[in-house]
C-alpha positions as CSV (number, residue, x, y, z in Angstrom):
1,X,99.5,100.5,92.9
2,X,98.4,103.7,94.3
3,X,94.7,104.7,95.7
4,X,93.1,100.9,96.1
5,X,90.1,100.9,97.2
6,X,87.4,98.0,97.9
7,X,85.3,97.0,95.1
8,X,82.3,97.6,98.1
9,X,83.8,101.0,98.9
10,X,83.2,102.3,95.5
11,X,79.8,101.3,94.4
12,X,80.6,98.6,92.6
13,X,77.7,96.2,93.6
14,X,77.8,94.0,90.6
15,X,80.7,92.1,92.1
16,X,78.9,91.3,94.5
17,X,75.6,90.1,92.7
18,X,77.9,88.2,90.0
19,X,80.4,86.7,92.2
20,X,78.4,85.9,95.4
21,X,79.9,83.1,96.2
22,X,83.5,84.8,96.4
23,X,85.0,85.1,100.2
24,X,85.7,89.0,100.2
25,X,87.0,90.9,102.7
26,X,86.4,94.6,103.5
27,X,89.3,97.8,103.4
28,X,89.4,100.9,105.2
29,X,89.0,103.8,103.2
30,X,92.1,105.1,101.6
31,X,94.1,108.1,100.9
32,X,94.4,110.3,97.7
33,X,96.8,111.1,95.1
34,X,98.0,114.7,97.3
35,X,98.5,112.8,100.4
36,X,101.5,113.4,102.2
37,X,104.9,111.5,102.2
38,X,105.7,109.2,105.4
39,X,108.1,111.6,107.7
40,X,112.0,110.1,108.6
41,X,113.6,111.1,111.3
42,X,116.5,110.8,109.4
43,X,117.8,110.6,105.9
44,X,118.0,106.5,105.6
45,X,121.5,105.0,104.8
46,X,121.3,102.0,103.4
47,X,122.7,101.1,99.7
48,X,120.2,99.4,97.9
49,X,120.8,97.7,94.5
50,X,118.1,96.0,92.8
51,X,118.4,93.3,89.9
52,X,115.4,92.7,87.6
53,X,116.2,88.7,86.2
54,X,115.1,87.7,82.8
55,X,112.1,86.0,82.4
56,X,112.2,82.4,81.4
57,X,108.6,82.2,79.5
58,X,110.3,85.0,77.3
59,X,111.0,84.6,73.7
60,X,114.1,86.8,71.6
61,X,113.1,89.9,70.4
62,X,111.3,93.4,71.6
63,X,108.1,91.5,71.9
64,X,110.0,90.1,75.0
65,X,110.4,93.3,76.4
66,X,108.5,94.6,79.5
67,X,108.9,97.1,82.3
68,X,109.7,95.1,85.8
69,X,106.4,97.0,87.0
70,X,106.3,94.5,90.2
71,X,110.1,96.2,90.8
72,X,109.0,99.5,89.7
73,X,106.3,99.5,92.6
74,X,108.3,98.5,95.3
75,X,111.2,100.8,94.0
76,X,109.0,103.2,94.7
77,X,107.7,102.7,97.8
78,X,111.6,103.4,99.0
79,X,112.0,106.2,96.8
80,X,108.6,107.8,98.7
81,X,110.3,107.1,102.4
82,X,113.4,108.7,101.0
83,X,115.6,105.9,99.8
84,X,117.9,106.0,97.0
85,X,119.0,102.8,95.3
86,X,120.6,101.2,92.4
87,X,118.5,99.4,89.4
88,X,120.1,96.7,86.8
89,X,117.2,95.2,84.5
90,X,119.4,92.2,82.7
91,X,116.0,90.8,81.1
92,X,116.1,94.4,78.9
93,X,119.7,94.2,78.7
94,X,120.1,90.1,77.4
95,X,116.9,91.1,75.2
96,X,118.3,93.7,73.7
97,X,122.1,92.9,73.0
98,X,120.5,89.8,71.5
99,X,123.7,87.4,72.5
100,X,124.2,85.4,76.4
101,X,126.6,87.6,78.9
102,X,127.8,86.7,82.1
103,X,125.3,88.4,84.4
104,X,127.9,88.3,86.9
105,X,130.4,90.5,84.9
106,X,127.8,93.1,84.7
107,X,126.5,93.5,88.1
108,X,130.5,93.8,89.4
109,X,130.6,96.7,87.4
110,X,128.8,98.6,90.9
111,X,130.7,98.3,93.3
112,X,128.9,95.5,95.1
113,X,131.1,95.6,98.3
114,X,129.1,99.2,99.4
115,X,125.8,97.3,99.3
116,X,123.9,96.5,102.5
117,X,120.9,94.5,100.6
118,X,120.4,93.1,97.2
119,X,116.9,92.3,95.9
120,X,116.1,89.9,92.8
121,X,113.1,90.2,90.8
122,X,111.1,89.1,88.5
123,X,108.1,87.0,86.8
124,X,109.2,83.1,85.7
125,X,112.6,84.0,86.1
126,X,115.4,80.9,85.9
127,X,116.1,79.5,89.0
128,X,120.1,79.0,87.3
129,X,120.5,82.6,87.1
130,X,119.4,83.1,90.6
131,X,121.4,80.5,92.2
132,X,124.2,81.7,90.4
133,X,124.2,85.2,91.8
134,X,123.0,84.7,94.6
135,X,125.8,82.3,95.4
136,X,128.6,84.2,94.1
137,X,127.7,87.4,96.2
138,X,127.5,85.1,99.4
139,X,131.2,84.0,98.4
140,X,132.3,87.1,97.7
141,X,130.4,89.6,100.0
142,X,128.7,87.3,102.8
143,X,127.5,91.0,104.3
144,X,124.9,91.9,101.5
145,X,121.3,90.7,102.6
146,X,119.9,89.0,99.4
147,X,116.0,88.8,99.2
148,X,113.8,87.7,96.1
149,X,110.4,88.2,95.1
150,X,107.7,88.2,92.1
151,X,105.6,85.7,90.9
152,X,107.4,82.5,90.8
153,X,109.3,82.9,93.9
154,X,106.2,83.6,95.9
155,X,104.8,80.0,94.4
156,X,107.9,78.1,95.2
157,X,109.6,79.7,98.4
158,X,111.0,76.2,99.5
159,X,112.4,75.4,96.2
160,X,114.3,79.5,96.2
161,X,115.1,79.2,99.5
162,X,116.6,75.4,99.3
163,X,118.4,76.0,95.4
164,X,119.9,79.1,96.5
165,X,121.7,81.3,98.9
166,X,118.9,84.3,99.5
167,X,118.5,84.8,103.2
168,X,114.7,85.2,102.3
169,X,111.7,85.3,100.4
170,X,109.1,88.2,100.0
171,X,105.4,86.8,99.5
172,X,102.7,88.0,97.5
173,X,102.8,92.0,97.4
174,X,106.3,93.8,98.1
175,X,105.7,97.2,98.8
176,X,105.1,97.7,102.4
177,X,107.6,94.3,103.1
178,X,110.7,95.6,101.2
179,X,110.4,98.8,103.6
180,X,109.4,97.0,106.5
181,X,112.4,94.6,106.1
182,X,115.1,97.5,105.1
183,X,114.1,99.6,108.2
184,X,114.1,96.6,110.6
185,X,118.0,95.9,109.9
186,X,118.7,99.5,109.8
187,X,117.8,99.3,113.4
188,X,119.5,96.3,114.0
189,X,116.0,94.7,114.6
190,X,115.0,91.5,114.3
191,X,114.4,90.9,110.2
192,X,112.8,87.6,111.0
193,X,109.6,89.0,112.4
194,X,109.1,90.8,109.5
195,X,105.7,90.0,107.9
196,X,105.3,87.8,104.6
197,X,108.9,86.4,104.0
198,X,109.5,83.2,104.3
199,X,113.3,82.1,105.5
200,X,115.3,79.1,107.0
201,X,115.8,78.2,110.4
202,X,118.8,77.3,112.4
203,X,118.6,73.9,111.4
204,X,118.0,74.8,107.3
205,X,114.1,74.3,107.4
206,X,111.7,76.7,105.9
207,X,110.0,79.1,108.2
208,X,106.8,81.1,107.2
209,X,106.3,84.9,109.2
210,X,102.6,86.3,110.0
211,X,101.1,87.3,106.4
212,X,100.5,91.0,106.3
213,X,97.1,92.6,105.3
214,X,96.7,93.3,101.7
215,X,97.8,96.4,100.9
216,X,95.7,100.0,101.1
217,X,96.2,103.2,99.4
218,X,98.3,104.3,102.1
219,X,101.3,101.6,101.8
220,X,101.5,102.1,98.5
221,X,103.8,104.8,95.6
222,X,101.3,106.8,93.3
223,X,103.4,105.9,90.5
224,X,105.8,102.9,89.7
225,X,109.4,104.6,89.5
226,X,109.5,104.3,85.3
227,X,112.9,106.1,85.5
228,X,114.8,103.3,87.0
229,X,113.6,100.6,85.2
230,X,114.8,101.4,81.3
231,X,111.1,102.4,80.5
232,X,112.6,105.3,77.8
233,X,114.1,102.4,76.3
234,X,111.4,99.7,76.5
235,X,108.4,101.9,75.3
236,X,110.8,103.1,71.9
237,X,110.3,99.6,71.3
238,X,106.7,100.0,71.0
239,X,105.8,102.9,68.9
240,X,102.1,103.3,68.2
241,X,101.3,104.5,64.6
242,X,104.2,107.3,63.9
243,X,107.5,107.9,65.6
244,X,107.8,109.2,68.7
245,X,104.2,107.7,70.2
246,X,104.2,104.7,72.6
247,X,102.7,102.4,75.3
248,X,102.9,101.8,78.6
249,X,100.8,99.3,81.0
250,X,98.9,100.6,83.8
251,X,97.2,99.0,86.5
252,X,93.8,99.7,87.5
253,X,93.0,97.0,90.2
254,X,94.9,94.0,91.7
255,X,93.1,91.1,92.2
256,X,91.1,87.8,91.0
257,X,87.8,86.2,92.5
258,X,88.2,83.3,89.9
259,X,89.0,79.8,90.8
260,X,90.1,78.5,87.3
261,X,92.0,75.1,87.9
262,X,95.0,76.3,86.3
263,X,95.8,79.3,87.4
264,X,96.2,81.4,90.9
265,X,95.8,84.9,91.6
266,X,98.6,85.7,93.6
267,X,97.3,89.3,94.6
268,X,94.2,87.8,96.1
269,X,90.6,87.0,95.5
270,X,89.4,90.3,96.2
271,X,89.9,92.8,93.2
272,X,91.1,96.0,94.6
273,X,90.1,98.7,92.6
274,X,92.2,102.2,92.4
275,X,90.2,105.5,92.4
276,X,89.3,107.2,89.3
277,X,90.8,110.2,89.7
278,X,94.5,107.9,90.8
279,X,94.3,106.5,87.0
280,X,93.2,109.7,85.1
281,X,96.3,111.2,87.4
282,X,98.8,108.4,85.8
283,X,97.8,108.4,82.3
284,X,98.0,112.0,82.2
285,X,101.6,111.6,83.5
286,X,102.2,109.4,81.0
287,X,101.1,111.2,78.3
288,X,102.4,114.6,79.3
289,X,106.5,113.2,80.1
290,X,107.1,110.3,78.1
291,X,104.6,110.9,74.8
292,X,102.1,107.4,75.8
293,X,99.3,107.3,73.6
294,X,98.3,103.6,74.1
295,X,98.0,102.1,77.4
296,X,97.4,98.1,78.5
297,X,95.8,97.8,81.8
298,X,97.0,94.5,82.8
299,X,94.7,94.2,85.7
300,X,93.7,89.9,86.1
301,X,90.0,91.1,85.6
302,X,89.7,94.7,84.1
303,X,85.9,94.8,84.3
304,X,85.1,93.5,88.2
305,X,82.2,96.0,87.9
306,X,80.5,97.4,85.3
307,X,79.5,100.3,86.9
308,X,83.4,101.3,87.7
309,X,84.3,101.0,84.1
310,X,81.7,103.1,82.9
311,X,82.8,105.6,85.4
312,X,86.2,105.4,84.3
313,X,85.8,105.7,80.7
314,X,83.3,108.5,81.4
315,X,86.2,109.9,83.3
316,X,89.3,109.3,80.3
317,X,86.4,111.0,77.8
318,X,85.4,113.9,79.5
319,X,89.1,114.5,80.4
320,X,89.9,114.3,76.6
321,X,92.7,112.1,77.3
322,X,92.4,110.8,73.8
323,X,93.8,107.5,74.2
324,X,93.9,104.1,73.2
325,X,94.1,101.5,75.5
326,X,94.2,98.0,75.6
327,X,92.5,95.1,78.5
328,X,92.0,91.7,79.6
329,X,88.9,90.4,81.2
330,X,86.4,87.4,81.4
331,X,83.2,87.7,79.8
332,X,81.1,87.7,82.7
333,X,80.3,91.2,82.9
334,X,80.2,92.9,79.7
335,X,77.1,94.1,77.8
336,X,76.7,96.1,74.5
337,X,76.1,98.9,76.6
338,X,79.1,99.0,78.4
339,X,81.0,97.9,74.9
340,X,79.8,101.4,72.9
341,X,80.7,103.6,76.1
342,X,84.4,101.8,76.0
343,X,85.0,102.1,72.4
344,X,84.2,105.4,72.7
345,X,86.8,106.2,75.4
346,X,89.4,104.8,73.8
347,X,89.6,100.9,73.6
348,X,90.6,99.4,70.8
349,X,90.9,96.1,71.4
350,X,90.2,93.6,74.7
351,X,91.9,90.0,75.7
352,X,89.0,87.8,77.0
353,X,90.4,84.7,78.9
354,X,88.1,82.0,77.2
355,X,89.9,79.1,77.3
356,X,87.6,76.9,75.1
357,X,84.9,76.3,72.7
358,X,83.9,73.0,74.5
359,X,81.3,73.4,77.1
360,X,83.1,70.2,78.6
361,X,86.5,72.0,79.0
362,X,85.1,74.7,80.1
363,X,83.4,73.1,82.8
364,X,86.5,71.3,83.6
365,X,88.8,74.1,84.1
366,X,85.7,75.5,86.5
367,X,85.8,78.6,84.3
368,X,82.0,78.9,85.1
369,X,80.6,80.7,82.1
370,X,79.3,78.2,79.3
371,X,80.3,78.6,75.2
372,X,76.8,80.0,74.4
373,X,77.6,83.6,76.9
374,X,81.0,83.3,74.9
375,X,79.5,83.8,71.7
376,X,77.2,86.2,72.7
377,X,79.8,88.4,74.3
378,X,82.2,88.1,71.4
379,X,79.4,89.0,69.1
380,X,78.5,92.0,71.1
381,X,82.3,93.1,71.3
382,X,82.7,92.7,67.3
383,X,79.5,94.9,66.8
384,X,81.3,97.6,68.7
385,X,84.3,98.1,66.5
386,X,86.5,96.8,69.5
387,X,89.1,94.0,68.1
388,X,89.5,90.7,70.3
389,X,92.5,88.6,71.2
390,X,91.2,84.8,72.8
391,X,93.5,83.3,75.3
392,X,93.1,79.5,74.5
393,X,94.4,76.5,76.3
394,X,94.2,72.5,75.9
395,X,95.6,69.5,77.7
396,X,93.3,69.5,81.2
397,X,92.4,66.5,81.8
398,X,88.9,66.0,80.1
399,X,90.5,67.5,76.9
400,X,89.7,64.6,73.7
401,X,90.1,64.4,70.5
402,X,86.2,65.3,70.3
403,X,86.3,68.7,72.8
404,X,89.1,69.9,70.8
405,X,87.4,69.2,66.9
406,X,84.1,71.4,69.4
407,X,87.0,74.4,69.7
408,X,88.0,74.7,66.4
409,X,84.4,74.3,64.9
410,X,83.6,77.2,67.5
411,X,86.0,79.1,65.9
412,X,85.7,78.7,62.8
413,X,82.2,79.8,63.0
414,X,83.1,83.1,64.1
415,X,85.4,83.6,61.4
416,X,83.7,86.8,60.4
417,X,84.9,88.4,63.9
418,X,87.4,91.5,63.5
419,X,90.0,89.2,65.5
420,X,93.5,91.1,66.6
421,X,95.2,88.3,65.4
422,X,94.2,85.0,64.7
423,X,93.2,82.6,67.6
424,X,95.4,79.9,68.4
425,X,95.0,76.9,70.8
426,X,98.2,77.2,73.4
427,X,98.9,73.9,75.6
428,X,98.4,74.5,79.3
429,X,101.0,74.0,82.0
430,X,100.5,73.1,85.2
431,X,102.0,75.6,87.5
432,X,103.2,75.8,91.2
433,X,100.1,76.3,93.7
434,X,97.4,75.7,91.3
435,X,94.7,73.2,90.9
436,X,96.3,71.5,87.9
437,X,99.2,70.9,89.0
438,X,97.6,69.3,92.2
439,X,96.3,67.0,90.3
440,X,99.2,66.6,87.5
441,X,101.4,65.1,90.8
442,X,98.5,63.3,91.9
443,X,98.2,61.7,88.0
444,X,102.1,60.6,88.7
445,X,103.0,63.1,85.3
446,X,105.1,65.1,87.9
447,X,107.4,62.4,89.9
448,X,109.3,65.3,91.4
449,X,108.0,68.3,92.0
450,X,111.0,70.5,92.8
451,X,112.8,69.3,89.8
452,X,109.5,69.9,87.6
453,X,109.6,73.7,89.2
454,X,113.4,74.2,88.2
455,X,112.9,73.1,84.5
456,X,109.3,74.1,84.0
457,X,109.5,77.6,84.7
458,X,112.9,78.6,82.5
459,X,111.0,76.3,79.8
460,X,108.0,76.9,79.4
461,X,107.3,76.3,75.8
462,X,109.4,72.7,76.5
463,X,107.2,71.9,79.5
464,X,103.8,72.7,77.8
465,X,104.0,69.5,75.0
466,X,105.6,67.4,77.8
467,X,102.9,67.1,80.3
468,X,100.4,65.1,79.0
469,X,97.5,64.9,81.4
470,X,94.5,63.7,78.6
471,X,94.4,60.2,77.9
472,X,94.8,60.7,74.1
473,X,98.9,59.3,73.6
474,X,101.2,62.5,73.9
475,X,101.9,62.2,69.7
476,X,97.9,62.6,69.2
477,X,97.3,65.4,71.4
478,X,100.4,67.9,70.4
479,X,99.5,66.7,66.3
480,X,95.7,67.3,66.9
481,X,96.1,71.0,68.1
482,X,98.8,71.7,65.7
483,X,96.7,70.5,62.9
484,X,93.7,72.4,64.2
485,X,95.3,75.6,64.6
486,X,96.3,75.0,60.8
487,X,92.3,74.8,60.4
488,X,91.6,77.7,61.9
489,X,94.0,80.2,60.2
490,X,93.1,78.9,57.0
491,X,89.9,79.1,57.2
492,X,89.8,82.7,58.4
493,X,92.4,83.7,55.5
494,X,90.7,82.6,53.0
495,X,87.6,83.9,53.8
496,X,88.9,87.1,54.8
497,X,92.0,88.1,53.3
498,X,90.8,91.7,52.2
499,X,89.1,92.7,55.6
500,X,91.4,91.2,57.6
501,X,94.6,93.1,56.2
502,X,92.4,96.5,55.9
503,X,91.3,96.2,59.9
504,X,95.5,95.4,60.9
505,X,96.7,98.5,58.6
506,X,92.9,100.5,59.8
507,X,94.4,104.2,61.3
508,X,92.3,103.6,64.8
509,X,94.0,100.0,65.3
510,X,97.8,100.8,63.6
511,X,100.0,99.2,66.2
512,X,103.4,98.0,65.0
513,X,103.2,95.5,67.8
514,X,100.3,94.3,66.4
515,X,101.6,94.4,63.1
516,X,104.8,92.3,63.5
517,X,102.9,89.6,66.4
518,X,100.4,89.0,63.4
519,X,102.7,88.8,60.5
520,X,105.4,86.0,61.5
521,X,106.0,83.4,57.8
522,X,104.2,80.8,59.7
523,X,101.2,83.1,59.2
524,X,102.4,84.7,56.2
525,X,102.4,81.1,54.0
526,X,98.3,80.5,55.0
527,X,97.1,83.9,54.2
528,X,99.5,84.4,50.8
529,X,97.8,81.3,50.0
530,X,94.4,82.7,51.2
531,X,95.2,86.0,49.0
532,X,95.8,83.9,45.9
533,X,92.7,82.0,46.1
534,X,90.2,84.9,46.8
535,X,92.0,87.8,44.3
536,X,95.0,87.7,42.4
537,X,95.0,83.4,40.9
538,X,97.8,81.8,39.7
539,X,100.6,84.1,39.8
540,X,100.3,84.9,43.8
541,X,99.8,81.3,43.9
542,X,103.2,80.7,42.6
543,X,104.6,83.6,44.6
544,X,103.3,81.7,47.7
545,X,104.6,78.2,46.3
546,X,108.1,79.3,46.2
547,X,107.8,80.9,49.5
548,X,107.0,77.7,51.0
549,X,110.7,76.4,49.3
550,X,112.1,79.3,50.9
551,X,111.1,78.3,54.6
C-alpha cells in the first residue's frame, strides 16, 4: 500500500486521545506518489510465477470472488524493481468454471521447468491444495524455491512448514521480503538471513529470521498490479447500477490497535495511514482505466482518526470524484458530524464490527465499547441516510441462553434502522494466534491443535457449529441462534416490507451485489410472508405457502 504514513505524522491526534493505552510506534516520513523507481544495475533474471490458492472460507458463486490484493501488492513491488513474472489466480478460476479441476494440470500448462521461485498465496487457503503442489513441484522440479504467504500461513508457519514441501514462509507484510528474498539468491546469498520468513533447519525444526520493520512509503508499489490478477474479470462480476460500472477495494491504512479476543491484526497495532493525495491518485486510476464507480476500503479500522477522514472525504468531494464507496469500522470514533460530511462524499453504506447486543459479551470479547454507544452510533449513522451492515458473532465463552435472547431484543428494537441487509448472528471460530483459541485449547475443545488448523481453515462454516465453548449443550446453542436469527428477520419484514424493498431498489444504494446477498429464498420465504401480512392478504399469502412446498 503506497504513501503510509504514521497516524502521529498526519495530525491525527484522536488516536491517540481514544486509544491511549495502545503501544504505538513512530515512522519516518515517507515518500510521495512521483517518487522515483529503485535503480538496477541490471535487468533482473529470474522467472517468477506466482499462484493465488482458493480460499477455504469461500462459498460458490461470484460473491466468492475477490482480487488477491495481498498478491497484487507484492506483485508489484517486483514489477517496480523491474521484474517480470507469471500470475495463475485458481480461486477465480475454480469460482468461475463452477466444477473441481486438478490444479496441477493447470499450472503444467507454463512451463514450470524455466522457473527459479514459485510463490503461493492467499487468505484461508486449504492446506490440501498447498501440500499437494507444493509436493509435486519438489518431485518433479526440486530446483524451483517455493515460498508461501498471506494470512493463514503467517498464523501457522510450523503447521505450512511441517505439512508441506515450501522451503519457507513469508511473515506478516510481503512486499519488501519477496524482493529482499528474490535478490538474495540471485546473488547466490544467503536466503536464510533474509528478514521475516520462517524456515527449517538441518535437523527439520522451525527456525524464525529477525522480523523486519513495518513497512514505509518507500518499500512499497503505488498501486497493486490489477492487471495480473483477473481484476477485468472479477470487477464484471460486480456491476454497480447499469452495465459497464464496477467496484474495486482500496486500502486506505493497514493496521488494528484493538485487542478483541478473537481476532488478530496481522498488519500490527499501529494503523498506518496512506496520504491523501496517494488515495485520491488511486481512485482516480480506477475510475479513469477500468470504469470503478464504487469502491470498499477494506482497511481493519477505516476511521482511526476523525480528523483524517474528514480530510479525505473533503478531498474525494472537492476532487468531484463522484463516487460511492463502501467501509468497515468500530464505533468508537464516529459522530453525526463526521456522518453528514461522509454521506456527502460518497458513502453509502458502512460495516461496523459490533459483535453483540449483550453488554456481557461485549465485555467478554474485550471489545471495549458498551451497547448503549452502539445504539447511539447506529442511530446517528441511520439519521445520515448511510445504510449499515452489523458483523455479529456468538459462542465466546460467557455467551447464554440469556446474552443471546439481550442480542436479538437489541435488534429487534432497531428494527426501524435502513439496514443493508438484515443482521444475522454468525458463530465465532477460534483462530490460530488469537485469544480464543488460547483459551479454546486451554478448555480441552481443541485436543490437537495442528489437526484443528488443517480442517478448521478449509471449513470454516463446519468448524464454527463444532466448537462449542459456552456451557449451554452444543444442540441448544446452534438451535437458539438459529431460531433467533428467524426472530429477527421476521420481525423486521413484517414491519417493513415496503421501506425495506424501496431503500435495496433506492438509485443512490442500487448494487446488484447487494441485491442478490439480500435476496437468497431463505430470506425471500420471511419477507413474502411479511408482504402478505402488511399489503396484499390472502392471495400473497398463498403465493408464499406454496413457495415454502417448493423449497
Amino acid at each position: 500500500m503506497p504513501n503510509f504514513t504514521s497516524v502521529q505524522n498526519s495530525q491525527n491526534v484522536g488516536i491517540v486521545e481514544v486509544f491511549a493505552d495502545v503501544d504505538t510506534e513512530q515512522f519516518d516520513s515517507v515518500g510521495h506518489p512521483d517518487r522515483e523507481l529503485i535503480p538496477q544495475k541490471e535487468k533482473p533474471s529470474s522467472r517468477l510465477l506466482f499462484i493465488g490458492l482458493p480460499n477455504g472460507g469461500s462459498r460458490p458463486g461470484k460473491a466468492g470472488l475477490f482480487l488477491p490484493l495481498g498478491l497484487a501488492y507484492v506483485t508489484a513491488a517486483l514489477k517496480e524493481r523491474g521484474y517480470t513474472y507469471d500470475c495463475i489466480d485458481l480461486h477465480t478460476e475454480q469460482i468461475m468454471q463452477k466444477k473441481p479441476f486438478d490444479f496441477w494440470d493447470r499450472i503444467q500448462e507454463f512451463d514450470l521447468s524455466s522457473y527459479d521461485l514459485i510463490a503461493f498465496g492467499g487468505v484461508f487457503l486449504k492446506f490440501e491444495d498447498l501440500e499437494y503442489l507444493s509436493n509435486r513441484i519438489k518431485e518433479n522440479y526440486s530446483h524451483i524455491f517455493q515460498i508461501v504467504g498471506g494470512n493463514m500461513a503467517t498464523m501457522t508457519p510450523d503447521v505450512v512448514l511441517e505439512r508441506t514441501q515450501v522451503d519457507c514462509v513469508c511473515l506478516y507484510e510481503g512486499e519488501e521480503t519477496i524482493v529482499d528474498l528474490v535478490q538474495t539468491l540471485e546473488k547466490g546469498g544467503d536466503w536464510k538471513e533474509v528478514r521475516s520468513i520462517k524456515y527449517r533447519d538441518e535437523n527439520g525444526q522451525p527456525v524464525e529470521s529477525p522480523s523486519r520493520p513495518k513497512l514505509t512509503a518507500d518499500k512499497v508499489p503505488h498501486l497493486p498490479d490489477r492487471d495480473a490478477w483477473n481484476f477485468d474479470l472479477i470487477r464484471k462480476a460486480y456491476p454497480v447500477g447499469s452495465p459497464g460500472r464496477y467496484s474495486a477495494v482500496v486500502f486506505a491504512s493497514r493496521g488494528c490497535p484493538f485487542s478483541c479476543t478473537f481476532c488478530k491484526p496481522l498488519t500490527g497495532k499501529e494503523i498506518r495511514s496512506r496520504e491523501i493525495d496517494s488515495i485520491i491518485h488511486e481512485i482516480k486510476y480506477l475510475k479513469e482505466h477500468w470504469n470503478v464507480q464504487y469502491v470498499r476500503f477494506f482497511d481493519e479500522v477505516f476511521i482511526g482518526s476523525k480528523y483524517r477522514i474528514k480530510s479525505l472525504c473533503e478531498a474525494i468531494i472537492e476532487e468531484k470524484l463522484n463516487i460511492f464507496w463502501w467501509c468497515q469500522t468500530q464505533v468508537r470514533l464516529i459522530d453525526e458530524d463526521l456522518l453528514k460530511v461522509m454521506k456527502k462524499a460518497g458513502c453509502i453504506e458502512i460495516a461496523y464490527g459490533v459483535e453483540s447486543g449483550s453488554d456481557t459479551m461485549l465485555e467478554d470479547m474485550k471489545k471495549g465499547i458498551s451497547v448503549d454507544i452502539i445504539r447511539n452510533v447506529l442511530e446517528a449513522t441511520n439519521r445520515s441516510g448511510i445504510r449499515i451492515t452489523l458483523n455479529l458473532l456468538a459462542g465466546t465463552p460467557a455467551e447464554t441462553v440469556i446474552t443471546l435472547k439481550e442480542t436479538r431484543d437489541f435488534l429487534i428494537s432497531l428494527n426501524h434502522i435502513k439496514w443493508a441487509n438484515v443482521p444475522s448472528i454468525e458463530f465465532v471460530v477460534p483462530l490460530p494466534g488469537t485469544e480464543l483459541f488460547d483459551t479454546a485449547v486451554q478448555m480441552d475443545l481443541i485436543k490437537n491443535p495442528k489437526a484443528y488448523i488443517v480442517e478448521a481453515l478449509a471449513k470454516m462454516e463446519k468448524y464454527s457449529k463444532s466448537i462449542n465453548m459456552t456451557t449451554m449443550s452444543s444442540e441448544e446453542f446452534i438451535s437458539t441462534v438459529e431460531q433467533f436469527n428467524k426472530d429477527i428477520a421476521r420481525d423486521f419484514y413484517k414491519k417493513n416490507p415496503t421501506r425495506y424493498l424501496m431503500s435495496i431498489f433506492s438509485l443512490d444504494h442500487l448494487r446488484w451485489d447487494l441485491i442478490l446477498r439480500n435476496f437468497t429464498m431463505r430470506q425471500l420465504i420471511p419477507l413474502l410472508d411479511s408482504l402478505a401480512w402488511a399489503t396484499i392478504g390472502k392471495h400473497m399469502h398463498n403465493l408464499s405457502k406454496r413457495t415454502k412446498s417448493l423449497t
